[in-house]
C-alpha positions in Angstrom: 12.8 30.3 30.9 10.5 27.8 32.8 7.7 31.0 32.5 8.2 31.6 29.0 7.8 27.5 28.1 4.5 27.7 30.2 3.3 30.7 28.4 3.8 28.8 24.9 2.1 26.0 26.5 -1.4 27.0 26.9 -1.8 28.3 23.7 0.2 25.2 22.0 -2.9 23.3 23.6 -5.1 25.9 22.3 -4.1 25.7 18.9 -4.2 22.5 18.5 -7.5 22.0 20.3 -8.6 24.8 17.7 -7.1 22.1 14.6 -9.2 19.3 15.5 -12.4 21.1 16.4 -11.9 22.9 12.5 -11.2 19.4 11.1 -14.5 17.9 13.1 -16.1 20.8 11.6 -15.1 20.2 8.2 -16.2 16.5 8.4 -19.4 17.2 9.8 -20.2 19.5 7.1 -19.8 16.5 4.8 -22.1 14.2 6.9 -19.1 12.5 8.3 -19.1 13.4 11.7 -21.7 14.8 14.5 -23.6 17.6 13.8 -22.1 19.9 15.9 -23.1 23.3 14.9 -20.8 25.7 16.7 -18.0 23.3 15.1 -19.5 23.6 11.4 -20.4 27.3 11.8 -16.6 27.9 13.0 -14.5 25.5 11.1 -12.9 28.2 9.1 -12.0 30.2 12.0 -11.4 27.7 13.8 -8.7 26.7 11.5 -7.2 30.1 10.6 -7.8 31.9 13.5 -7.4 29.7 16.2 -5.0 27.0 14.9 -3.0 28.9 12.5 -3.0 32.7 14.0 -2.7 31.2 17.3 0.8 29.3 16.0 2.1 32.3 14.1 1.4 34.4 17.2 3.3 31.8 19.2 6.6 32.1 17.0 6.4 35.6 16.9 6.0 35.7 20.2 9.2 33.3 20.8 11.1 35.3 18.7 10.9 38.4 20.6 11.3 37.0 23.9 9.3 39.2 25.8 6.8 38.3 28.7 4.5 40.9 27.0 5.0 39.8 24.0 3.1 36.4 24.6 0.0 38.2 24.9 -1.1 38.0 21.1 -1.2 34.2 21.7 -2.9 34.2 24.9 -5.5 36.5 23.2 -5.7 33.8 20.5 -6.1 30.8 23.0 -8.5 33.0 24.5 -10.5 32.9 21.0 -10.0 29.5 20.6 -11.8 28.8 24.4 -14.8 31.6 23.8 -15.8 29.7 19.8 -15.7 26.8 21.5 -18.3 28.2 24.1 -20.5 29.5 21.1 -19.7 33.0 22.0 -19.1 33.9 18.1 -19.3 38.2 19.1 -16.7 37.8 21.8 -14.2 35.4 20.0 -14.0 37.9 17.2 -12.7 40.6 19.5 -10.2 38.1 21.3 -8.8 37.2 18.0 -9.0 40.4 17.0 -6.9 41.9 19.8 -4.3 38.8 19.0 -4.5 39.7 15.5 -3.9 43.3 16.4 -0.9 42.2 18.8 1.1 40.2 16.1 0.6 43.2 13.8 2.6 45.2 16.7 5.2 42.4 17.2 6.1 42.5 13.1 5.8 45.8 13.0 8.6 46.4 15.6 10.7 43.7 13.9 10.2 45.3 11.0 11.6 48.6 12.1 14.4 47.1 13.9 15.1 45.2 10.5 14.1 46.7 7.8 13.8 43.7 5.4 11.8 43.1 2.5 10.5 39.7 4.7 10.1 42.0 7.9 8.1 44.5 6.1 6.3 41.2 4.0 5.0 39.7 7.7 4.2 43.3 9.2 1.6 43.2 6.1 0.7 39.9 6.5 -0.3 40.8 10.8 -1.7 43.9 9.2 -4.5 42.6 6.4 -5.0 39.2 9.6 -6.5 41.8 11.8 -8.2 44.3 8.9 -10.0 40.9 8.1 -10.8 40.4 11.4 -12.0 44.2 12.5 -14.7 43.4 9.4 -16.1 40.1 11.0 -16.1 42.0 14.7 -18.0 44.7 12.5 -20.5 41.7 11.3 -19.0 40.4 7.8 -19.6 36.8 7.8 -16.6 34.3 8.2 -17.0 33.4 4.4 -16.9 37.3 3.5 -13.6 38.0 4.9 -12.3 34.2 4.7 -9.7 35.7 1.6 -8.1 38.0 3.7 -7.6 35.4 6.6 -5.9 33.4 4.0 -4.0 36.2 2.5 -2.6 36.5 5.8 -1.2 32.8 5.7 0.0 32.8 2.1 2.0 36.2 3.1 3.4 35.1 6.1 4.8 31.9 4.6 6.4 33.7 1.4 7.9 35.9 4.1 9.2 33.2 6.0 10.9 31.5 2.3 12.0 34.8 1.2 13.8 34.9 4.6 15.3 31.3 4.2 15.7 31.8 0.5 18.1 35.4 1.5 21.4 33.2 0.8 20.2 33.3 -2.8 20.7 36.8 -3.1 18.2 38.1 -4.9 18.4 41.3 -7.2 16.7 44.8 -6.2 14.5 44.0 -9.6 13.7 40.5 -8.9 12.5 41.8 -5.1 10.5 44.4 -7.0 9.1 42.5 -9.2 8.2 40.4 -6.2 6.9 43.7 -4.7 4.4 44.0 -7.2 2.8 40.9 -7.4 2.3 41.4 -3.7 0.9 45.0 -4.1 -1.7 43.7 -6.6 -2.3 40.5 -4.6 -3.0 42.9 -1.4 -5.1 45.8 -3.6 -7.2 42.7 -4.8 -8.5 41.8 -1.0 -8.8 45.2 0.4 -10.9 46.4 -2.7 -13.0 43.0 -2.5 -11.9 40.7 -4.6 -12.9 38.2 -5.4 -16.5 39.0 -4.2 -16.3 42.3 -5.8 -15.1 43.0 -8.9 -14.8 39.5 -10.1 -10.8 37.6 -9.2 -8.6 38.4 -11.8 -6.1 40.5 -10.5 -6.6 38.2 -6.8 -5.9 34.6 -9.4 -3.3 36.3 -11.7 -1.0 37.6 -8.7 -1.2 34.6 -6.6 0.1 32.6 -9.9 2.2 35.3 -10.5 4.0 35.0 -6.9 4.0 31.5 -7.2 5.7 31.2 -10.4 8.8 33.9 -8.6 9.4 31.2 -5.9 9.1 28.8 -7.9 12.1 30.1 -10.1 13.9 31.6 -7.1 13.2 29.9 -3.6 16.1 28.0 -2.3 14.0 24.7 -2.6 15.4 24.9 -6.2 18.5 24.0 -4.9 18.1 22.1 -2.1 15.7 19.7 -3.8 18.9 18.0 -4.9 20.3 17.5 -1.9 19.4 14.4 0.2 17.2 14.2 3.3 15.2 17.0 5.3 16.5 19.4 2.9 15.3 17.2 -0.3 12.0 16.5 1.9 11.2 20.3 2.4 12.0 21.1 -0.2 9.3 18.9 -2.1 6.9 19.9 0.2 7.9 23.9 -0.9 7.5 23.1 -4.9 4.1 21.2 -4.2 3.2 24.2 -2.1 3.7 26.4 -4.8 1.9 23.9 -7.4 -1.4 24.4 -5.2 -0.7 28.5 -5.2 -1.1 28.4 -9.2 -4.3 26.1 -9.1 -5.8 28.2 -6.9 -4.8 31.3 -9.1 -6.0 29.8 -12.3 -9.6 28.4 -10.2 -10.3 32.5 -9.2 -9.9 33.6 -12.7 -11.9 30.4 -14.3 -14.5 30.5 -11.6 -14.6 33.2 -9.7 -16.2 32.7 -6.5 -19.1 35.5 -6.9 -20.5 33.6 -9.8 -19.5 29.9 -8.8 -19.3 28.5 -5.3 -17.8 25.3 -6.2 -14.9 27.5 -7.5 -14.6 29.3 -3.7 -14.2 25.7 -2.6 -11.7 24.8 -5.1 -9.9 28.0 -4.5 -10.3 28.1 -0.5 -9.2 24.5 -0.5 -6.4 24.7 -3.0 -4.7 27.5 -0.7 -5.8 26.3 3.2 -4.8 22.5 2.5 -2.9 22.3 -0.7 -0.4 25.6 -0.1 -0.6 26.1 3.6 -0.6 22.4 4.9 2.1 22.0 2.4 4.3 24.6 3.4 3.3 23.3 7.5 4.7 19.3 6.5 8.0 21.1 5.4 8.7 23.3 8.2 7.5 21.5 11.3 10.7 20.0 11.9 12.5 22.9 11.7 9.6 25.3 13.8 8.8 22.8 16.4 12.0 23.0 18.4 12.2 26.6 18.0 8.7 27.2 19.6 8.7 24.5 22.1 12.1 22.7 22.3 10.9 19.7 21.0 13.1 17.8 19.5 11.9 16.2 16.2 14.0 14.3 13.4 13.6 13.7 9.8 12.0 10.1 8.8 11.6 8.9 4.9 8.3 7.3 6.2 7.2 11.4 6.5 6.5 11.6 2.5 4.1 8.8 2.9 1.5 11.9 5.1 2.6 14.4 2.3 1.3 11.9 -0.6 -2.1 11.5 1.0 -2.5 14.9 1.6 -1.7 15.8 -2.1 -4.2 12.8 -2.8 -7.0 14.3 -0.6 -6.7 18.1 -2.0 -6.3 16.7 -5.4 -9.8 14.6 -4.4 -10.9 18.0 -3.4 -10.6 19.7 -6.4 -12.0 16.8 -8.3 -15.0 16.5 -6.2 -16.1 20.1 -6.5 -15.5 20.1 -10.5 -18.1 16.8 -10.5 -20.1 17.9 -7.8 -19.9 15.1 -5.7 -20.4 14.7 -2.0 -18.6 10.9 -1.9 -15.5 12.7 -3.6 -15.2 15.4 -1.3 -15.7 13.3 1.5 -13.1 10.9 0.3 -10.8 13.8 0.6 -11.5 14.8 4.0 -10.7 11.6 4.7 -7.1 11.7 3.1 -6.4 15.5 4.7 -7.3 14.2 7.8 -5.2 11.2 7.6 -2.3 12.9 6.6 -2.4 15.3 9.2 -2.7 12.5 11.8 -0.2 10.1 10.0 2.5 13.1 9.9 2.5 13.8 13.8 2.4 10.2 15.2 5.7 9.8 12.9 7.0 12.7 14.4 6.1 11.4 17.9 6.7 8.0 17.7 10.8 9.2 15.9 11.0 11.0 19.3 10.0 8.5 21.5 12.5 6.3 19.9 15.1 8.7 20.1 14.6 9.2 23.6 14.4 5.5 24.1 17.6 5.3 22.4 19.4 7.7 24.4 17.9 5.8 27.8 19.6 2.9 27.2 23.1 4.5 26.1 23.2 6.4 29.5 25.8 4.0 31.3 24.3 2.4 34.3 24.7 4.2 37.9 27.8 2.0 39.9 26.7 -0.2 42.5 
């Protein structure tokens, strides 16, 4: 056990190391920060790759349980250390190897248990390192920046469709759901939305949106009181930011409008994913690490700046204004910060709590 805990912590580190150079980047690209270059270069795969593959590895490898199956986040860490260094070539292939690892990792799950969500995070793994063989191949970050996020948004609707199983949804519902997917996965691997314009890319991810919207447990337990009314909040904003990026790839698709790739990049990175992160954190963190964490009120105050700083973001790239944009970087980065000190600071009060109810040792 003590192995396995030390395993998880280097690339915790690593990950998180890999959030804060992404958000440096992102500020610095606004002329809020210093001009670091290898930061600004990076800051998407910083954030994808290194932060959020680097997690998802993590859990996987959890799950499993094996030594060898912490590999795919070491590999990740590993990519996290070598784009720090500037070595752009040789953190491709590290996070390709991790990306190529998780795809293992689901892929075994997915045999073992073959479930729709199974099969839904094998593909996930699968189009993570597809994207990733095509930036080792020399794509540009930005080129294959749509399938590194159709990774995330597919691993997180195969986490909800897991969570959302009590609901028991129909073999037509799950194929309906099947299809969206298929068209949303077609889209990237023929090109979309670079190629080909977005409308199949937009109109599946509003499509998907829309299902979970309707069907994902959150519709339940959003009237229920506590973590389960928080998350679920968190899930139906999520889902919100899904359908505005949908409807931004079919208004302005990316190949004809780069303030729409912003809109669209932004709307799913922050909007969806950090979402969908603010309602599962308490529930992942002790799984991955055994940390402890408990529910607070105060933890919608973080989730109301973020909305604030990707709705900024949106705004900002619609009236082309730098002061806008960096006012939401701003908020995101606030949020993000606000959110874990109320996590740690619950904890250390927990733990302060349960210090003074030890009884004292007898004289």
């Amino acid at each position: 056990m003590k192995v396995k805990v030390l395993l998880a912590i280097v690339p915790l580190v690593a990950a998180a190391t890999a959030m804060a150079c992404g958000f440096a980047g992102g500020l610095a690209r606004l002329g809020l920060g210093p001009d670091n270059a290898v930061a600004i270069d990076a800051h998407g795969a910083f954030m994808i790759c290194g932060f959020f593959g680097t997690l998802i590895a993590l859990e996987r490898a959890v799950a499993g349980g094996r030594l060898a199956d912490f590999l795919a986040p070491a590999f990740g860490a590993a990519g996290v250390i070598l784009t720090h260094a500037g070595l752009a070539e040789a953190a491709a292939s590290a996070y390709g190897l991790s990306a190529l690892m998780l795809t293992g990792l689901t892929l075994l799950a997915a045999i073992r248990q073959p479930e729709p969500f199974t099969i839904l995070m094998a593909g996930a793994a699968a189009i993570f390192t597809y994207g990733c063989v095509l930036w080792i191949r020399g794509e540009t970050a930005a080129d294959v920046a749509y399938l590194w996020l159709g990774f995330l948004v597919l691993t997180v609707l195969a986490e909800r469709l897991e969570l959302s199983r009590l609901r028991a949804h129909s073999p037509a519902a799950l194929g309906l759901l099947g299809l969206f997917l298929a068209v949303f996965v077609g889209a990237l691997i023929t090109g979309e939305p670079w190629q080909h314009g977005s409308a199949a890319l937009g109109g599946s991810l509003i499509a998907a949106a829309l299902w979970f919207l309707l069907r994902d447990v959150a519709v339940v337990t959003i009237r229920q009181r506590g973590l389960a009314r928080f998350s679920a909040v968190c899930l139906m904003t999520g889902y919100g930011w899904l359908i505005v990026a949908g409807s931004s790839l079919i208004a302005l698709p990316p190949g004809e409008a780069m303030f729409g790739h912003d809109m669209a990049v932004h709307a799913i990175g922050l909007g969806f994913v950090l979402s969908m992160v603010m309602a599962h954190a308490p529930i992942i963190l002790p799984a991955i690490v055994g940390l402890k964490v408990r529910y607070q009120p105060a933890l919608y105050g973080p989730v109301l700046v973020l909305q604030a700083g990707v709705a900024a973001r949106m705004s900002g790239d619609i009236l082309e204004s730098d002061l806008v944009r960096q006012v939401s970087a701003v908020l995101t980065v606030t949020a993000v910060v606000l959110y874990l000190a109320i996590l740690v600071v619950t904890r250390l009060a927990d733990l302060l709590a349960e210090r003074r109810r030890r009884p004292s040792p007898a004289l």
